[in-house]
N, C-alpha and C positions, 0 to 999 in steps of 0.2 A: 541447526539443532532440531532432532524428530520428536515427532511427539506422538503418539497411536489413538487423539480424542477427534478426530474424524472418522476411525473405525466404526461401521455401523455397530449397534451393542455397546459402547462403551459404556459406563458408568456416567460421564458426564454428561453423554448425550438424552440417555433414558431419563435423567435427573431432570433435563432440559425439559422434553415431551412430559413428564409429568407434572412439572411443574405450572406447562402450557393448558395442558386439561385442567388441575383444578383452579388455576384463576379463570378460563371461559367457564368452567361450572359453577365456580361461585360470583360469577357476575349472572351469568343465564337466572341465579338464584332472585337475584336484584330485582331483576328485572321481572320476575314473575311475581313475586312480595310488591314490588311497584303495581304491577297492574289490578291487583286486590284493594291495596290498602292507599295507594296515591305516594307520590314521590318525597321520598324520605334522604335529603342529602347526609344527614349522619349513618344511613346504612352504608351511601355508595363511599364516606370517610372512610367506614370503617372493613370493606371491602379492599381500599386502595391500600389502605397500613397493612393488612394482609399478602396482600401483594407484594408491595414493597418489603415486609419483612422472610417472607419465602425467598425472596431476588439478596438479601442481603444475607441470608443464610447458605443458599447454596453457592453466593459467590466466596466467600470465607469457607465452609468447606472445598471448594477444589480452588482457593487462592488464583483466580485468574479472573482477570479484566473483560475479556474475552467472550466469560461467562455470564458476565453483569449484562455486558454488550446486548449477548444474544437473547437475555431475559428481557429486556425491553424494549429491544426490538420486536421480538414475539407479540408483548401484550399491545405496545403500541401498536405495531401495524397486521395483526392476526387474528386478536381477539377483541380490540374495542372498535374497528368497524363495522361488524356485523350487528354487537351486542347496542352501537349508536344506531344502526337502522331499525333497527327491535324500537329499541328508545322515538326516536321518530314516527313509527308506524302506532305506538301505543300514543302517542300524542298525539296526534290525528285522528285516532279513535272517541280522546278524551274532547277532541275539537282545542286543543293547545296547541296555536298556530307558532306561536315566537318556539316555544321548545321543541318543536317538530322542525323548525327551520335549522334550530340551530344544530342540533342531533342528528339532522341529513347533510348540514353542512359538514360537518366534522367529518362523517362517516364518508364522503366523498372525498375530502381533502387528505385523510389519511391513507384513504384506498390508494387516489392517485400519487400521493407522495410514494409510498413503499411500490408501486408499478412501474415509474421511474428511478425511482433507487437503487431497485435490485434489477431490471430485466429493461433499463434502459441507456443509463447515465455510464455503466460498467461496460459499455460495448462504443460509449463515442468517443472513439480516441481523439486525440487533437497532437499535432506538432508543433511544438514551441520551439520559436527562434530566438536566439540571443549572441551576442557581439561584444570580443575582446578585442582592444588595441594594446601591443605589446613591442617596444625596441627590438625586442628576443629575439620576435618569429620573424627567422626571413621569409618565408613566404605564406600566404594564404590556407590555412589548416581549416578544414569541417570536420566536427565530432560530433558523431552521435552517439547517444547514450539511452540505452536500452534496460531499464532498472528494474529489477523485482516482477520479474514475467510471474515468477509463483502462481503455479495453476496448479490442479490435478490431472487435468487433460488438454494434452495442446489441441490446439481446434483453429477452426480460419481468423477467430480473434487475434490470436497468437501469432499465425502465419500473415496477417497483415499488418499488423503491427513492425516485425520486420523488414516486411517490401516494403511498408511505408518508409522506414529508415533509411533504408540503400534507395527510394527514391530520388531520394534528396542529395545523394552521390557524396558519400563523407568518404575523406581519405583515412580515417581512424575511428574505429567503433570500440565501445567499450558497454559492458556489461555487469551492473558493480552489483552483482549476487542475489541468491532465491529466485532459484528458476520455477522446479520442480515440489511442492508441497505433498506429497503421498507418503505412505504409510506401510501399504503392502507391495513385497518385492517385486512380485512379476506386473503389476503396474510400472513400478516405477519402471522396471525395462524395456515394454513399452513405451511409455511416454518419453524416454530419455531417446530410445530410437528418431519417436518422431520427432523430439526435438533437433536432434542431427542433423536429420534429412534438411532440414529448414535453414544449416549454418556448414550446411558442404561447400568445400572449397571452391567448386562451379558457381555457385549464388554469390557465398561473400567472398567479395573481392577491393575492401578497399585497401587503395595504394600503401599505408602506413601501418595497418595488420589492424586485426581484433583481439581483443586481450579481456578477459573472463579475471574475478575475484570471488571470493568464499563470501556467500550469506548465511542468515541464519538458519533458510532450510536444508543447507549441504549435509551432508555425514560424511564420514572418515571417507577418503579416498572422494572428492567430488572433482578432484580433477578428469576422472575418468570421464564423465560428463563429457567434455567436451575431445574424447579422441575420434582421428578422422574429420574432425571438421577442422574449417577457419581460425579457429578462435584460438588462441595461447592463455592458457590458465595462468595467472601471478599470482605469488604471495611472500608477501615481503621482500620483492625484485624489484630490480626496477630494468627498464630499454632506453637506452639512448637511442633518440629520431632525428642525427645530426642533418640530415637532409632540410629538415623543416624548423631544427633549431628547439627541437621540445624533447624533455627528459622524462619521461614517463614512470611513477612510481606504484606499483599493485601491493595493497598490501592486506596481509587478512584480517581476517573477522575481528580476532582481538586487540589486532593494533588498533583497529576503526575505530573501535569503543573506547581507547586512552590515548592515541598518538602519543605515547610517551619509553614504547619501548623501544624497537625498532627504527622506527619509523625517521626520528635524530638522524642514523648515521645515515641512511639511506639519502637523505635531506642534502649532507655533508657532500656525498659522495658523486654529486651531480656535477658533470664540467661547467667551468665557467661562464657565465653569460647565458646559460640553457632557459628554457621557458616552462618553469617545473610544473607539470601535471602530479597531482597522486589522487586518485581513486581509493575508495573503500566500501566498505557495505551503512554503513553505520554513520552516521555523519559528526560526530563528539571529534574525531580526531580533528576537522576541519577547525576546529576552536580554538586547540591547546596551542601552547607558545611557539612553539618549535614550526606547527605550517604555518602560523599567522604571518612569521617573520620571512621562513625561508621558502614557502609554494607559492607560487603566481594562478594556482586554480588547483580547487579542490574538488573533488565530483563524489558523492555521496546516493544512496537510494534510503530506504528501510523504511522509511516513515509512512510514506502513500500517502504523502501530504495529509493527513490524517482519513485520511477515504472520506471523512463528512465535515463537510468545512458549515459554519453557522457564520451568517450575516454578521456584520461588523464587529467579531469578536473573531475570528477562525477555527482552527480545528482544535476540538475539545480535547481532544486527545492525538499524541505524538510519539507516545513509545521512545521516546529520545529528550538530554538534558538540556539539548540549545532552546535558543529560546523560539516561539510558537509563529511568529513570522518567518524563520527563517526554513523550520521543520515541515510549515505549509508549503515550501518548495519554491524554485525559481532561483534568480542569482543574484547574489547579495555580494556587496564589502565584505571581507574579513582583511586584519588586519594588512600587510603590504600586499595584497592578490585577492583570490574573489573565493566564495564557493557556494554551487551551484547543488540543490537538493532534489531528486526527481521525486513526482508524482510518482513515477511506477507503471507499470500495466498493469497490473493483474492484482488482486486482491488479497485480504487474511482467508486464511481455507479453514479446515477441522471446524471445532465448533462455532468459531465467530462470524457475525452476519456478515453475505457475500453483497455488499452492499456497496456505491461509491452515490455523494451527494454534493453537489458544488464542488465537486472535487475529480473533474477526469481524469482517466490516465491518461498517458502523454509520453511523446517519443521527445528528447529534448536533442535539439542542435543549436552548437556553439559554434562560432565563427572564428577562430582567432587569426587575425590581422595584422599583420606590419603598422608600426604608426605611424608611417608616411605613408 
């Protein structure tokens, strides 16, 4: 699903940048009323409700999460560290040692937090291992899953991310949707090029095939994406992998989000004793009755384990109805079989902050096992 609020000039975005000037100018204001008159915490009150209520204005006008997001990302990490070393450097003037500490503390802590958020944390990828034992599988399978590459531009993050995958030598790759995030054509032509080059038949070569599903950044025709390369696009198919004893089911966007249309007979339609795989973009179908009872593993993307996971609470936000453990990614029970949620590589693009926090992306492989 496109959207055109990453076009430079949009509406949302200019709303964004103005927004970002007059909260730095009406704190710069603060702070200069402070250095006259001495510190007045009901101006900086009443500075913050201004803030906040711009941030809940403009997110109600363009109804997007997104928006909110990238509102307070801005003020938190753009505009009150500098406006907290102003604060610091006038307390050191005033010879106010405890509020000078604390006002450089901050301002450092916030600097370094958003230095790592955005331009550190977004590039350390990690591979995560994980282990099924199943009657099913007669023989030893490696999956890798490659979820939500979603970039504007593929770049060597992109391209190692994949060598990472195929280092690890999987006989079955899968790819459960949102590659490409752009907006204007002749980018995306490009970008969808280099993405090719990086899944031609000469690179990917595992035994069991690759197989691509619809996210939500596709548009009409995104099978096209993947012609000439490796990959085989599904949706609402399924491959029998009788060699290895796994029944592989692809299915699209909207099944992902209900499991309850398709998705049943596909279920039904599986030979006896097979080791049901089905993939989606969207991870809600992995819940509904139908795979709980009848898939042995579910592989899902969308979430990005929330990009900012918070200490003992998790990711504040999930974009999806499971519940917030599960949406933070990794492989969990679900009812008779498992299902497994990736982090993702690559980020939300257009307006929302390109940010990841306790939260890397991650190339995930599954082991599944004979159970002798």
């Amino acid at each position: 699903m496109l959207d055109a609020w990453g076009e430079p000039g949009h509406p949302v975005l200019v709303a964004v940048l103005l927004y970002d000037v007059l909260a730095f100018a009406g704190a710069v204001f603060g702070i200069v009323r402070d250095a006259r008159s001495g510190f007045r915490a009901s101006r900086w009150l009443a500075l913050a409700l201004c803030a906040a209520a711009g941030a809940l204005f403009l997110t109600v006008a363009f109804r997007s999460l997104f928006v909110a997001a990238r509102l307070a990302t801005d003020v938190l990490f753009l505009v009150l560290p500098p406006l907290l070393a102003a604060e610091a450097f006038l307390a050191v003037w005033r010879k106010r040692r405890t509020s000078a500490a604390l006002a450089a503390g901050g301002a450092l802590l916030l600097a370094s937090t958003y230095a790592y958020a955005f331009h550190v944390e977004p590039h350390r990828l990690e591979i995560t291992h994980h282990e099924i034992r199943s009657p099913k599988i007669t023989r030893p399978v490696r999956v890798a899953i490659l979820a939500d590459i979603q970039t504007d531009h593929i770049d060597d993050f992109e391209a190692r991310a994949i060598r990472a995958a195929l280092e690890e030598r999987p006989d079955l790759v899968l790819f459960p949707g949102d590659y490409l995030q752009v907006w204007d054509a002749g980018v995306h032509t490009r970008e969808s090029d280099r993405l090719r080059n990086l899944l031609r038949p000469a690179t990917l070569t595992p035994s069991l095939g690759a197989f691509a599903i619809e996210g939500d950044c596709e548009a009409r025709g995104w099978e096209r994406l993947f012609d000439g390369t490796a990959v085989r696009a599904l949706s609402d198919e399924s491959v029998d992998l009788p060699d290895a004893g796994i029944h592989l089911v692809g299915i699209s966007l909207a099944e992902s989000r209900t499991g309850t249309g398709r998705l049943p007979a596909l279920l039904a339609a599986a030979p006896p004793g097979r080791f049901v795989l089905v993939f989606g973009h969207a991870p809600e179908f992995a819940l509904e009755r139908h795979a709980r009872t009848s898939a042995d593993l579910c592989i899902a993307g969308h979430t990005h384990g929330g990009q900012v996971v918070l200490p003992f609470f998790g990711p504040p936000v999930t974009m999806t109805r499971i519940p917030r453990h599960i949406a933070a990614g990794g492989l969990h029970p679900a009812g008779n079989g498992w299902v497994y949620v990736s982090r993702g590589i690559g980020m939300e693009r257009g307006v929302a902050p390109r940010l990841r926090f306790l939260c890397r992306p991650e190339v995930g492989i599954i082991d599944l096992l004979p159970s002798s």
